[in-house]
C-alpha positions as CSV (number, residue, x, y, z in Angstrom):
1,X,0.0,0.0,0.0
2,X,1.2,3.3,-0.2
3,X,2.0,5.7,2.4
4,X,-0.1,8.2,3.3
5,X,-2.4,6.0,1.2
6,X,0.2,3.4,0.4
7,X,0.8,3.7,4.4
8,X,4.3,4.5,5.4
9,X,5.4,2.2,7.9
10,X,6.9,4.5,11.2
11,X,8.1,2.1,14.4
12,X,8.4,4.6,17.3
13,X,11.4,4.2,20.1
14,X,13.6,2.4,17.7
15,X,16.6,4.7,17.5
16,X,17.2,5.5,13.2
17,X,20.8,6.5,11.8
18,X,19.1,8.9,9.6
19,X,16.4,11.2,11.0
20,X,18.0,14.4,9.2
21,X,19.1,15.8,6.5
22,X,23.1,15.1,6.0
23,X,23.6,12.2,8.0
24,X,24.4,8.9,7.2
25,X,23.3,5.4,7.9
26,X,25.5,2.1,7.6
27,X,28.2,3.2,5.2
28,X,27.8,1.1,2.1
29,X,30.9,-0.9,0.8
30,X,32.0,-0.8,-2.7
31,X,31.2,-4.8,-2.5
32,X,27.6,-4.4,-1.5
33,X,25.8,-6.7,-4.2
34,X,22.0,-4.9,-5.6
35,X,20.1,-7.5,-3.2
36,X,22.2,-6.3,-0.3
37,X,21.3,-2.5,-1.1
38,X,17.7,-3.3,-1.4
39,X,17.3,-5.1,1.9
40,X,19.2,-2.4,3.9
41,X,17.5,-0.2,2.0
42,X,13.8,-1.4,2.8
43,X,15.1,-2.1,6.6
44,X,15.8,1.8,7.0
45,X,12.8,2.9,5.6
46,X,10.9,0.2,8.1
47,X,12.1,1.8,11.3
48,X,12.1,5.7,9.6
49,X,15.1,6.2,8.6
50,X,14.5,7.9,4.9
51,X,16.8,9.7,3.7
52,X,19.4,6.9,4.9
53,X,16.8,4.3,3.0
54,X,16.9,6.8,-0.1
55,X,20.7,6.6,-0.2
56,X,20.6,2.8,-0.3
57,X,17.9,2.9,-3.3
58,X,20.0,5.0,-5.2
59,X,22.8,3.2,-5.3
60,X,21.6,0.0,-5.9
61,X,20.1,1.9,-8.8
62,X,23.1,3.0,-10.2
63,X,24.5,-0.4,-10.1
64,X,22.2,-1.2,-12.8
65,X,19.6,-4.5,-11.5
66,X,17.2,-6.3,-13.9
67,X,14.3,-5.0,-14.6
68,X,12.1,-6.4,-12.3
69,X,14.7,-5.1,-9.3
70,X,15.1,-1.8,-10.9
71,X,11.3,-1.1,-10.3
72,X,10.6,-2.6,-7.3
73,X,13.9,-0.4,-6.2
74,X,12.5,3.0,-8.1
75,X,9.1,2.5,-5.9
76,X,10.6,2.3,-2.5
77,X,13.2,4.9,-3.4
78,X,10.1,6.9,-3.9
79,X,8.6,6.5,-0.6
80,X,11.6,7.4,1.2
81,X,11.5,10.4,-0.9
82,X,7.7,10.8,0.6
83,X,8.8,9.9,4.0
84,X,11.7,12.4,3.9
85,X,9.5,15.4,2.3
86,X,10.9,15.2,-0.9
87,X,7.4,15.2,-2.6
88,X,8.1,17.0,-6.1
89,X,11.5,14.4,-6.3
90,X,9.3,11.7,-5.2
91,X,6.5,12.4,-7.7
92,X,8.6,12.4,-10.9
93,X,10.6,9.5,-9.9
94,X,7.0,7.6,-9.8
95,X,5.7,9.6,-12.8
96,X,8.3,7.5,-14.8
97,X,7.8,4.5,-13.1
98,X,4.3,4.6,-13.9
99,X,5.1,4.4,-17.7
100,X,6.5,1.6,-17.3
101,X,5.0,-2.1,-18.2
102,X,4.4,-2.6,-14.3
103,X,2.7,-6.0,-13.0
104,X,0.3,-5.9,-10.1
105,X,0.2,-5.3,-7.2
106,X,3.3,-2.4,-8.1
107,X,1.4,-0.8,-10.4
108,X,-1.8,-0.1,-8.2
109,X,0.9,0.9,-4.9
110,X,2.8,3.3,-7.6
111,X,-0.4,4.9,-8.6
112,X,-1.8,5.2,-5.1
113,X,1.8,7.2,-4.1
114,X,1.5,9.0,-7.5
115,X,-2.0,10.4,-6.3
116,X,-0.6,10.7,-2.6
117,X,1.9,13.0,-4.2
118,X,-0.6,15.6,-6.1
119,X,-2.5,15.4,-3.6
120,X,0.0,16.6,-0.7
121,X,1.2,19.7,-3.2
122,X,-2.5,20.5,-3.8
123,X,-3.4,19.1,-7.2
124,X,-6.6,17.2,-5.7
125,X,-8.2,16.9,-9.4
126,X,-5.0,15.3,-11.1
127,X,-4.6,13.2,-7.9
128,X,-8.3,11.9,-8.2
129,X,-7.9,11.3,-12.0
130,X,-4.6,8.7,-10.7
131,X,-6.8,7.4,-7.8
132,X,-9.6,6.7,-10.6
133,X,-6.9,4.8,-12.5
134,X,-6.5,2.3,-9.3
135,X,-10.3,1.9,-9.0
136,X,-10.7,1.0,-12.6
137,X,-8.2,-2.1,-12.0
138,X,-10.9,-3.8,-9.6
139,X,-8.1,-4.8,-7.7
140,X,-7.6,-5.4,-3.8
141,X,-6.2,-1.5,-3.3
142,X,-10.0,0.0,-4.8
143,X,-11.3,0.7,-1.1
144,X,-7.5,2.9,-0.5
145,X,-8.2,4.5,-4.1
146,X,-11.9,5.1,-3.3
147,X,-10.9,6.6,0.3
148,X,-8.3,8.9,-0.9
149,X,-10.3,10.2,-4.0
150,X,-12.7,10.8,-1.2
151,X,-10.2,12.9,0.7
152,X,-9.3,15.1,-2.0
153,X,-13.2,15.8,-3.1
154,X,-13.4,17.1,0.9
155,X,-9.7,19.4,0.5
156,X,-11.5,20.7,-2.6
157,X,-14.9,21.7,-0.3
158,X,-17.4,18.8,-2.4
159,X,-18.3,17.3,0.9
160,X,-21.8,16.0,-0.5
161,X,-19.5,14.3,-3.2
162,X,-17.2,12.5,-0.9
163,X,-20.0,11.3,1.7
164,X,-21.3,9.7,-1.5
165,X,-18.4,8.0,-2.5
166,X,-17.6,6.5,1.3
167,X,-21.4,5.3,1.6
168,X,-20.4,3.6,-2.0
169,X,-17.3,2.2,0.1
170,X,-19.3,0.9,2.8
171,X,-21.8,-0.9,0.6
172,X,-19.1,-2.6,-1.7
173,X,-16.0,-2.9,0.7
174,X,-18.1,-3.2,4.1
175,X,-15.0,-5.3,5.7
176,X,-11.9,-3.4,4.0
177,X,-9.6,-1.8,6.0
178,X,-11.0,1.9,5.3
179,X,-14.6,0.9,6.0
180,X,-14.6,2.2,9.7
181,X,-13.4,5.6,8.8
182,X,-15.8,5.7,6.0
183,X,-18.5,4.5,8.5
184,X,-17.8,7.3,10.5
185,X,-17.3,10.0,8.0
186,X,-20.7,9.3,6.9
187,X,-22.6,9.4,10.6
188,X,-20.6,12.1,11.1
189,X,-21.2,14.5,8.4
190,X,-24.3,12.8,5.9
191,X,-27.0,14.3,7.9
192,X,-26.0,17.5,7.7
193,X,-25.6,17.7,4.2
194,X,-28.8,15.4,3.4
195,X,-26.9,12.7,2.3
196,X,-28.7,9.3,3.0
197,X,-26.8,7.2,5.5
198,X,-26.9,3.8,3.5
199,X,-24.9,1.0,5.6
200,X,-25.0,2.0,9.3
């Protein structure tokens, strides 16, 4: 899944080489092989460490993997980039992974982040247009998609529109992992704006 939407995963109390800017985590050796970049790499951005877990991704990038490796590599590199604030870096990176022939579930993770993106730098209608994209694939990330295209239709004040789209979570995804925020969202606020409840 994707941070913010794909979900970044943050262990608290776990001490991280790399909170800031500038420092360093393990120092990489020259006889590092890719796999051994990409694990580190992945174990840094577990425990929060992402500009250390960036670092890593990039250089097992630069040592050219295969193709498969080379993706999977240009996705996590990106959401270190998101961990770390580097949105706009972290955007085009995944912009050109998203060209890309990408099977599932990356491509549906690399949209998700892609939308995650626009939608943190304020571009809520080309972030629901990417979130639409993940919806149409009827895959197991829809209810994420469905909840974050809701998100952005609240940022841009269509509240009525996003009630709408949460009730249509509820009834189709009623045991997803978003379902109790959506539940709430529409108890919460679909009275108000005269929005049938649906699913209670």
């Amino acid at each position: 899944m994707s941070l913010f939407g794909a979900a970044l995963v943050v262990f608290s109390g776990i001490p991280t080489w790399n909170s800031v800017p500038g420092t360093q985590g393990p120092r990489a050796t020259q006889s590092e092989s890719v796999d051994e970049l990409f694990q580190t790499g992945v174990y840094l951005y577990t425990i929060g460490s992402f500009y250390a877990s960036a670092s890593y991704f990039e250089k097992c990038l630069k040592k050219h993997p295969d193709d498969s490796m080379e993706k999977q590599a240009t996705y996590w590199l990106s959401l270190s980039l998101i961990g770390s604030g580097q949105i706009p870096k972290a955007q085009k990176e995944l912009e050109k992974l998203v060209r890309k022939p990408l099977n599932e579930p990356l491509m549906s993770q690399s949209l998700l982040s892609l939308g995650d993106c626009y939608r943190l730098l304020g571009n809520c209608r080309k972030a629901g247009e990417v979130y639409e994209k993940v919806v149409r694939t009827g895959g197991s990330y829809v209810p994420l998609a469905m909840r974050n295209k809701a998100l952005c239709l609240e940022l841009e004040g269509m509240k009525a529109d996003a009630i709408r789209v949460y009730q249509e979570i509820l009834l189709r995804f009623p045991n997803s992992l978003v379902s109790a925020e959506a539940r709430e969202k529409v108890h919460k606020n679909g009275r108000k704006i005269g929005v049938p409840r649906g699913s209670k």
